[in-house]
VMD Tcl script that draws the C-alpha trace (Angstrom):
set ca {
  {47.25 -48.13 -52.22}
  {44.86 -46.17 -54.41}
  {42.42 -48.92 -53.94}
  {42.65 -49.51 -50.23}
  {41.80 -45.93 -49.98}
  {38.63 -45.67 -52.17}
  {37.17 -48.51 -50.51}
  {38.07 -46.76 -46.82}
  {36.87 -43.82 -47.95}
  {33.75 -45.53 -48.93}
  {33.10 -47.75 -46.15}
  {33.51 -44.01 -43.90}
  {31.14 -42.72 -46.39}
  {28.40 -44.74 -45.38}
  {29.07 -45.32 -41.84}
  {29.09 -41.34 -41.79}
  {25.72 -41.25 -43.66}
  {23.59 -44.33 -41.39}
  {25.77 -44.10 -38.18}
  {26.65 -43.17 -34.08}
  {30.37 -42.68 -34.95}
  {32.03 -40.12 -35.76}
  {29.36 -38.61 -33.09}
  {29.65 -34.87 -34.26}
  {30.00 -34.51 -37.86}
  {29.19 -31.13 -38.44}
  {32.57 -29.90 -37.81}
  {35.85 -31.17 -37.17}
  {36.48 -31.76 -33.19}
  {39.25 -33.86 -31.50}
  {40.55 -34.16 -27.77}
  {36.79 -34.95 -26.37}
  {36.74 -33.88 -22.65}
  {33.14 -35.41 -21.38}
  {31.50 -34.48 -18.22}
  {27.94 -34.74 -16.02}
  {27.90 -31.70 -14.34}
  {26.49 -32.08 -10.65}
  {23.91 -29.22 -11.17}
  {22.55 -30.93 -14.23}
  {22.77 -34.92 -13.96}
  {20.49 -35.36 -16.93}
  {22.57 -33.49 -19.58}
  {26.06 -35.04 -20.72}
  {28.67 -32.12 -21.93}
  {31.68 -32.83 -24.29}
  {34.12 -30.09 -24.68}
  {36.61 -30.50 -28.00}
  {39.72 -28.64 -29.38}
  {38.47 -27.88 -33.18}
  {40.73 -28.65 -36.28}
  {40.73 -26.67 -39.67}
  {39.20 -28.55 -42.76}
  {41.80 -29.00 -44.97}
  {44.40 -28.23 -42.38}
  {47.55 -30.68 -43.00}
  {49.25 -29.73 -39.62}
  {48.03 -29.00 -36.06}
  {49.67 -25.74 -35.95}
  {46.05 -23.89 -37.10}
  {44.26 -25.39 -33.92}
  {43.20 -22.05 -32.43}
  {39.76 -22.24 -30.47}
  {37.38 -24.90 -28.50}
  {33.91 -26.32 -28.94}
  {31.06 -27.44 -26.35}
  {28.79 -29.49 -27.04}
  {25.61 -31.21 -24.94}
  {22.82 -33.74 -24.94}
  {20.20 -35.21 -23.33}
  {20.01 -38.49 -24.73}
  {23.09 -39.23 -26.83}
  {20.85 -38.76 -30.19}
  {20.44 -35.08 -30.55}
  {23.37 -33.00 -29.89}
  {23.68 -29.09 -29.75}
  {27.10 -27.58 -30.49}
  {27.22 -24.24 -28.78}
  {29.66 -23.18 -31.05}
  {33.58 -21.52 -30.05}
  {34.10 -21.14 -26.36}
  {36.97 -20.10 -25.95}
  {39.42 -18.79 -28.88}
  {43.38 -18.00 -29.17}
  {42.36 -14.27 -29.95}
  {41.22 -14.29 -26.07}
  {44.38 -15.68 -24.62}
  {46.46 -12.52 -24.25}
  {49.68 -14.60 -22.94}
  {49.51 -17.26 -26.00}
  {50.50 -16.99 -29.77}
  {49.69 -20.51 -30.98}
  {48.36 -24.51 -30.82}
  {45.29 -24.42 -28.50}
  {45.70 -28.34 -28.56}
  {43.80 -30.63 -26.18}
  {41.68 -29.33 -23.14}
  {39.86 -30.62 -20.23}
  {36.82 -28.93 -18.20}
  {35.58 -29.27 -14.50}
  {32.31 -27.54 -12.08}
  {34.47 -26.16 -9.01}
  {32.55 -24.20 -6.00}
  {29.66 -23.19 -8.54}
  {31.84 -21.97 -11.75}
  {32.77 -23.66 -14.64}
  {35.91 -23.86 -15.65}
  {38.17 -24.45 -19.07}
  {41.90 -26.09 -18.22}
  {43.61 -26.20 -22.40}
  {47.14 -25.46 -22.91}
  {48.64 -23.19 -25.92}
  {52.13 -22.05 -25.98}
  {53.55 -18.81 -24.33}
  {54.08 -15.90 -26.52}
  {57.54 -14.89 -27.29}
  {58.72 -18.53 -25.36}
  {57.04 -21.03 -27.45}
  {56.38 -23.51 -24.19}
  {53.06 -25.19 -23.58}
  {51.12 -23.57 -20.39}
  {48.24 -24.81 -18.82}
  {45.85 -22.03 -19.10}
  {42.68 -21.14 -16.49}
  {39.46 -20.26 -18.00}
  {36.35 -19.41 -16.30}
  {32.25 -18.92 -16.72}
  {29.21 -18.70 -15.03}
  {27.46 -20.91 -17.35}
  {28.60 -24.62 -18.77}
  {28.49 -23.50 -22.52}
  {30.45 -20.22 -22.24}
  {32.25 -18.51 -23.46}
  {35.09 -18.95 -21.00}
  {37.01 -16.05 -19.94}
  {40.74 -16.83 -19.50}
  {41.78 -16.44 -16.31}
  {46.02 -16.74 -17.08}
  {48.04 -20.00 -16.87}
  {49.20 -22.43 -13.73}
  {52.26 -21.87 -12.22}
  {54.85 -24.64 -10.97}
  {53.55 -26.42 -14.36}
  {56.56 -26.62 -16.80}
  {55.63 -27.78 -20.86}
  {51.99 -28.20 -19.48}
  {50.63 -30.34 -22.50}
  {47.42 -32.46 -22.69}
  {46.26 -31.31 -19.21}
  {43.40 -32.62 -17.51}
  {41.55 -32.00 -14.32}
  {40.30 -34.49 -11.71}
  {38.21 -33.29 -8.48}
  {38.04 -35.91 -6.02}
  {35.53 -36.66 -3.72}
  {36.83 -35.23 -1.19}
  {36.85 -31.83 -3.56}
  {40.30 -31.72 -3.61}
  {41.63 -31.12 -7.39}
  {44.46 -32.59 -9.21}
  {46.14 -31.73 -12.66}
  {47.93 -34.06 -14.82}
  {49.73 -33.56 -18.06}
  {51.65 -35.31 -20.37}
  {53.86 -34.40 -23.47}
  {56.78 -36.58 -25.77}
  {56.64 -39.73 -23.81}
  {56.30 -38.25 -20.12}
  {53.40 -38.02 -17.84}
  {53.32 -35.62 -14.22}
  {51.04 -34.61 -11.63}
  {50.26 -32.42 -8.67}
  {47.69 -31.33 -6.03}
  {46.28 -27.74 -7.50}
  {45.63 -24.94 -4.85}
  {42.17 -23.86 -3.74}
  {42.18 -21.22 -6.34}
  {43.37 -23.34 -9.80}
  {46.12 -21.39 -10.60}
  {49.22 -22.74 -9.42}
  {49.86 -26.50 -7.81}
  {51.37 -27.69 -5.01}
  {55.35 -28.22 -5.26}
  {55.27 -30.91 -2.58}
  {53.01 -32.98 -3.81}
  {54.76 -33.19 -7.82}
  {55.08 -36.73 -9.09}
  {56.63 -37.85 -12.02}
  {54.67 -40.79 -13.66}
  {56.51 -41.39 -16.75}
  {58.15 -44.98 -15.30}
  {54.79 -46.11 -14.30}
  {52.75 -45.54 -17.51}
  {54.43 -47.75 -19.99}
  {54.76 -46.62 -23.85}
  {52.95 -43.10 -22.55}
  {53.57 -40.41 -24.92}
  {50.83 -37.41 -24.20}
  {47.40 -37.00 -22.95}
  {46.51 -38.52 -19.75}
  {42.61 -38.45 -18.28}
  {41.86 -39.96 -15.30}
  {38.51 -41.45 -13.68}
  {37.12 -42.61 -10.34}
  {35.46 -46.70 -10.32}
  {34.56 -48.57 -7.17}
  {37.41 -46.33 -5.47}
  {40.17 -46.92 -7.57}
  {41.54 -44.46 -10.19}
  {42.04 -45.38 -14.02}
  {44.72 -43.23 -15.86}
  {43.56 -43.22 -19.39}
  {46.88 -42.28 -22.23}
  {47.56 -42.10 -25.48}
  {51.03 -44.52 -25.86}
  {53.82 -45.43 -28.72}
  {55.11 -49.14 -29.05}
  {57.86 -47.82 -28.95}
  {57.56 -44.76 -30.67}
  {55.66 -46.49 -33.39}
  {52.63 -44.34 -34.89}
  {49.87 -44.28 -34.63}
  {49.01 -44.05 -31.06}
  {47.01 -46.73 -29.10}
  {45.10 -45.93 -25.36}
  {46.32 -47.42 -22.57}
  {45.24 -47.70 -19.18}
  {47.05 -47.60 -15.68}
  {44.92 -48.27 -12.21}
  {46.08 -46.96 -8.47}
  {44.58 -46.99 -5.45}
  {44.92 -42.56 -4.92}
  {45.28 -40.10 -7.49}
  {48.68 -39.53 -7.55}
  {49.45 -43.00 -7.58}
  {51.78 -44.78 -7.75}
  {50.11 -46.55 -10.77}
  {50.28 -49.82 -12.49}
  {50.47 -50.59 -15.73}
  {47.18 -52.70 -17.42}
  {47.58 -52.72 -21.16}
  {45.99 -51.09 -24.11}
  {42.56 -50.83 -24.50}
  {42.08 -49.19 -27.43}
  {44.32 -50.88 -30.28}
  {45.16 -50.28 -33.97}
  {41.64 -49.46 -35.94}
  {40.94 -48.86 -39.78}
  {40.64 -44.86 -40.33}
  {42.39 -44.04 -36.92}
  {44.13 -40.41 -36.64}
  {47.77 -40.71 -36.00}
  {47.03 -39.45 -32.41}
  {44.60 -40.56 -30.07}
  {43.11 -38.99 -27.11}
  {39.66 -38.69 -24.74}
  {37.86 -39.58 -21.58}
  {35.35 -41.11 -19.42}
  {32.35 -40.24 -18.08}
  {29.51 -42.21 -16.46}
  {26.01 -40.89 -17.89}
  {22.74 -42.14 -16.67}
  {24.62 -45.01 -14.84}
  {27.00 -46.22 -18.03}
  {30.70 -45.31 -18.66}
  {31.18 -44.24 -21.89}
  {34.78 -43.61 -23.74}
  {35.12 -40.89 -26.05}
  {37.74 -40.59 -28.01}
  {38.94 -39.43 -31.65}
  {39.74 -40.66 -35.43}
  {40.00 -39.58 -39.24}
  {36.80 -41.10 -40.10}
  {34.75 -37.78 -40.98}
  {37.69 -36.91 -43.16}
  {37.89 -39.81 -44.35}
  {41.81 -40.83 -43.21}
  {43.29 -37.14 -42.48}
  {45.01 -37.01 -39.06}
  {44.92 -33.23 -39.30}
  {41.24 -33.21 -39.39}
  {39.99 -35.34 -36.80}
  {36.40 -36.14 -35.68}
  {35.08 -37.39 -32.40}
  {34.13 -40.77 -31.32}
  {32.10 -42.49 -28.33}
  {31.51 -46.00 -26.88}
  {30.32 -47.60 -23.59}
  {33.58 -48.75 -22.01}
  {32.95 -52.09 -19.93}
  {34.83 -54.25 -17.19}
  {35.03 -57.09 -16.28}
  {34.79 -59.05 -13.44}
  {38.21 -57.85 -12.16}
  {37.41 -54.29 -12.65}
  {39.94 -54.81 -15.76}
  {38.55 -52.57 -18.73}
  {37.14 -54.09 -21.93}
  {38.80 -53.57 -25.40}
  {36.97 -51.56 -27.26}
  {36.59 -51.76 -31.32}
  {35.82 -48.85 -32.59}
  {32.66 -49.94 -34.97}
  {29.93 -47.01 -37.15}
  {27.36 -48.25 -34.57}
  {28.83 -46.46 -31.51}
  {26.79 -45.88 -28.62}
  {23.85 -47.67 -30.55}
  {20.75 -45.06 -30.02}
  {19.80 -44.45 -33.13}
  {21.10 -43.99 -36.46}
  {22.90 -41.52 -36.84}
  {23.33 -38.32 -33.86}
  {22.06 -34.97 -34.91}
  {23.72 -31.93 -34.11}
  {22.02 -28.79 -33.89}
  {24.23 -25.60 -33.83}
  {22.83 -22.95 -31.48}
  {24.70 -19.36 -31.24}
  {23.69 -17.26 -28.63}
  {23.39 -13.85 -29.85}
  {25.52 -12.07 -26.66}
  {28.11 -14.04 -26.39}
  {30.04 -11.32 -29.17}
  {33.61 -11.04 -29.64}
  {34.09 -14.11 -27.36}
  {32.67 -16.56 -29.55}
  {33.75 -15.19 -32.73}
  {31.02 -12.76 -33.35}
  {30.42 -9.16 -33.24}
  {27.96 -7.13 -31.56}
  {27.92 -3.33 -33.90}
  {26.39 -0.48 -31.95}
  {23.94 -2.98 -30.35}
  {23.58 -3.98 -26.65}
  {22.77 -6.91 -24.33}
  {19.89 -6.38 -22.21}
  {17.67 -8.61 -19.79}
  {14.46 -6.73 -19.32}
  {12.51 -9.03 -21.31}
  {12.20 -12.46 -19.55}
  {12.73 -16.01 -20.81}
  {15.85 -15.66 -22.90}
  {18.43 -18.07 -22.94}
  {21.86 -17.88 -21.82}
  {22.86 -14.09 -20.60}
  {20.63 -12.25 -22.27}
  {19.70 -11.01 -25.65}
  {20.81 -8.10 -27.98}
  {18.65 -5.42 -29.39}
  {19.28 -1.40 -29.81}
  {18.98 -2.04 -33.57}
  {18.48 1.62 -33.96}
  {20.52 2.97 -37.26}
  {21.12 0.87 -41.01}
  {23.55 -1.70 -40.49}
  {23.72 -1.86 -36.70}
  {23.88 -5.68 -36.38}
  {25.24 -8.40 -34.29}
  {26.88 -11.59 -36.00}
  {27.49 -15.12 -34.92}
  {30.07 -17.64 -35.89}
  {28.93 -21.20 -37.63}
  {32.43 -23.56 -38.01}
  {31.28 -26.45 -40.17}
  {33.33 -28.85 -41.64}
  {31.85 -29.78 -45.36}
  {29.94 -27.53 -47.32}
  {26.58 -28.20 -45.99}
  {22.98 -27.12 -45.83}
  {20.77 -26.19 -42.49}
  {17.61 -25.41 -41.40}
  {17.97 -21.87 -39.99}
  {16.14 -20.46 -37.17}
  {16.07 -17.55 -34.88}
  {14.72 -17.27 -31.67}
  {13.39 -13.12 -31.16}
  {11.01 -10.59 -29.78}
  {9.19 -7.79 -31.32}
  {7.02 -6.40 -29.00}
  {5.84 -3.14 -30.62}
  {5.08 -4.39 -34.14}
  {6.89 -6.63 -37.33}
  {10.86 -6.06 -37.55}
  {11.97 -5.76 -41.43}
  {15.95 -6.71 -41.11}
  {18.51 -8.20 -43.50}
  {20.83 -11.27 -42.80}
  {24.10 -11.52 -44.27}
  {25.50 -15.11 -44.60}
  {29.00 -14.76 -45.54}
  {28.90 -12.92 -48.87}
  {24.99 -14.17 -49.34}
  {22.63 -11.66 -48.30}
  {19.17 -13.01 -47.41}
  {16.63 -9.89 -48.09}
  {13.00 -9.49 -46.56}
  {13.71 -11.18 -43.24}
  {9.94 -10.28 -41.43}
  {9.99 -11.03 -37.79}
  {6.20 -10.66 -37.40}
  {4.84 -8.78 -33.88}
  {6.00 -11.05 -30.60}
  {5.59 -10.23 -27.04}
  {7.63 -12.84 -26.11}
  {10.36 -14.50 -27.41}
  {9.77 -17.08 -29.93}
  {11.64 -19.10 -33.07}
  {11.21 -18.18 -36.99}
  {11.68 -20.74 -39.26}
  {13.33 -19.08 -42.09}
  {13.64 -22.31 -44.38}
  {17.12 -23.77 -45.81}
  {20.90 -22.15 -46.35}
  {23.86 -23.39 -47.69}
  {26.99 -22.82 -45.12}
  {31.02 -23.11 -46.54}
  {33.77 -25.13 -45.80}
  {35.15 -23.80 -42.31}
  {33.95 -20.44 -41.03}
  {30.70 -18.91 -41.49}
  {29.86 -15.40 -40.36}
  {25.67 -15.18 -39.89}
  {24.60 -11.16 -39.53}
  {21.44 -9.61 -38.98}
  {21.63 -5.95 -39.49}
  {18.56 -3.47 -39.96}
  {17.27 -2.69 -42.85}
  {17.59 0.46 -44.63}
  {15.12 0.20 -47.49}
  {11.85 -1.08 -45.36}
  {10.84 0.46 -41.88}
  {10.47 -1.42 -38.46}
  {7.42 -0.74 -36.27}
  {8.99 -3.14 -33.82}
  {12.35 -3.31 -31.54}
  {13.66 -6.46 -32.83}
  {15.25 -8.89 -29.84}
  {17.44 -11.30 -30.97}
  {18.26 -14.32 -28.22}
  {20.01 -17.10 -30.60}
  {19.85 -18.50 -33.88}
  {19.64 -22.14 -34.57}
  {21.36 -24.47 -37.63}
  {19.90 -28.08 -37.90}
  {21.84 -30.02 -39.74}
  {19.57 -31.92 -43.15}
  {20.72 -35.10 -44.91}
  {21.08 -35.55 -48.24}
  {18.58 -38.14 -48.04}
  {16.21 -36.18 -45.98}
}
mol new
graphics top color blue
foreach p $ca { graphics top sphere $p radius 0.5 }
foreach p [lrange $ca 0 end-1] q [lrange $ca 1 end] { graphics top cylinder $p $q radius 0.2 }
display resetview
């Protein structure tokens, strides 16, 4: 046994190092939800529950993750979206999560369970932009354990919910307004999904629906994917097979979706192979997912090669500097403000006016690692002296030389922790500022070893 897992843990080790899969592997992600936004057909967004490195339990799953690209190389992780600190109904297990563009907002559909109750709900989140931070909005009504949801908006624009938990699967029409569904139109899949246990996702091909699921055979971990096919949403649905069988360095659970980017379906999905065999601390995976001539889907075999672009994806972390308490920062007797132009996201902070007025941004990574740091500011009146605090590591003589517009500072290489990483920039009390510093985001690139 010791053996067999040395040599797994090796094989990961180098598909990790010269590989498309896992696809992130700067932090720990599971539950990919991908989607092509209408607004934006050139970018592909994944959204991902998060797990806790060296977590051996799901319990500490408490926040979400978005993540975006433009070519399925170089990947930007736009850090916690949505945390259970936000959710004023929930106490615990922000487990799997789904997101959806409905009459210009974005919004986040996850489950956690009901303070003081300890049920699953299907919580509403909502934001103005695709990579948050979502604002929770409260939880569906008429939807009882809601697991595992997931969101599909037909055609027509009329959206459905499903959700799955413990070997059963259900469904409904939602309302105009996403919070509650429609009684009458309930279904209870369970009969028609055979060996489902949790998770369902379903996609639009040549007008008929697949219903993705993770499934037991019978009740025999870990879990394979399935697939189901029906000629309307809410079925009724029958069953195809597994698509998605038994691989070396799978998670006990499975779970994902499809999306079709640039004309290709692709399957994400999740394993243990960034971990190198821990189910607790899963990372994400992606392949093209092909038919044949029936419109029956392809196995897949999950192989280090993945989607094939390159060798190995890149992910670059980028924080925006507003987004505050939401995404696990802290904005300290600063402000956001918009008068100067160009910023991304919202806006930017400044108002650094006393010592130790700051704003700080969260960095989740799942090794101890090293980055290239960068931050993207403004100092139109003259060079900013400030400090920046890296967890307990503080960075001195941080010069942000004169800018009238907003521009990035490469400030060379830093060493982040296992798990959570607090980055502050405060001003400095031993050097004076001629400038108001602006601060939009800060970048992380990830560096190699062999780099």
């Amino acid at each position: 046994m010791k053996t067999k897992l040395l040599l797994l843990t090796a094989l990961l080790s180098v598909a990790i190092g010269v590989s498309q899969n896992p696809i992130f592997t700067n932090v720990f992600t599971a539950d990919p939800s991908p989607h092509v936004w209408p607004d934006d057909p050139n970018t592909l967004w994944v959204y991902t529950s998060h797990d806790e490195p060296g977590s051996n339990n799901h319990y500490g799953m408490t926040g979400y993750h978005a993540f975006s690209t433009t070519d399925l190389v170089n990947w930007t992780d736009h850090g916690r979206i949505l945390h259970l600190e936000n959710v004023e109904w929930a106490e615990s297990h922000a487990w799997a999560m789904d997101a959806t563009y409905y009459r210009g907002q974005y919004y986040l559909v996850y489950c956690m369970k009901e303070a003081g109750i300890g049920l699953f709900r299907t919580g509403i989140a909502r934001s103005d932009v695709p990579q948050g931070p979502f604002t929770d909005l409260g939880y569906v009504k008429g939807v009882e354990f809601g697991q595992d949801p997931a969101i599909f908006i037909d055609d027509d624009g009329t959206p459905y919910l499903y959700w799955g938990h413990d070997r059963q699967c259900y469904a409904a029409e939602l309302n105009e307004d996403l919070m509650s569904i429609k009684p009458e139109t309930y279904v209870d899949l369970t009969k028609q999904l055979t060996h489902v246990f949790e998770g369902p996702w379903v996609h639009k091909r040549n007008g008929t629906y697949y219903l993705t699921y993770p499934g037991l055979t019978p009740r025999r971990w870990p879990e394979k994917m399935f697939y189901a096919v029906a000629d309307k949403p809410l079925g009724p649905y029958t069953f195809k097979g597994v698509f998605i069988d038994d691989f070396e360095g799978q998670s006990g659970t499975n779970h994902g979706g499809v999306v079709n980017y640039k004309g290709k379906d692709i399957m994400f999905y999740h394993s243990a192979w960034l971990s190198g065999g821990l189910s607790e601390t899963r990372s994400s995976m992606a392949d093209y997912l092909e038919y044949d001539k029936a419109g029956n889907i392809i196995p897949i075999i999950p192989s280090k090669k993945g989607l094939g672009k390159a060798e190995r994806t890149r992910v670059t972390m980028k924080l925006e500097a507003e987004s505050g308490f939401a995404a696990g920062g802290n904005l300290y007797n600063v402000f956001v403000d918009t008068y100067l132009k160009d910023y991304s996201g919202k806006g930017y902070v400044t108002n650094f006016d006393n010592p130790y007025d700051h704003v700080s941004m969260l960095a989740q990574v799942a090794k101890p690692s090293k980055f290239r740091f960068k931050v993207r500011y403004a100092s139109p009146e003259g060079e900013s002296n400030h400090n920046i605090l890296i967890n307990s590591h503080l960075y001195r003589e941080f010069k942000f030389p004169q800018s009238k517009t907003f521009t990035e500072i490469d400030f060379g290489i830093v060493e982040l922790k296992e798990g959570d990483n607090l980055v502050r920039i405060f001003k400095s009390d031993w050097k004076p500022s001629k400038g108001e510093l602006a601060i939009d985001y800060i970048k992380l690139e990830q560096v190699f070893e062999n780099e």
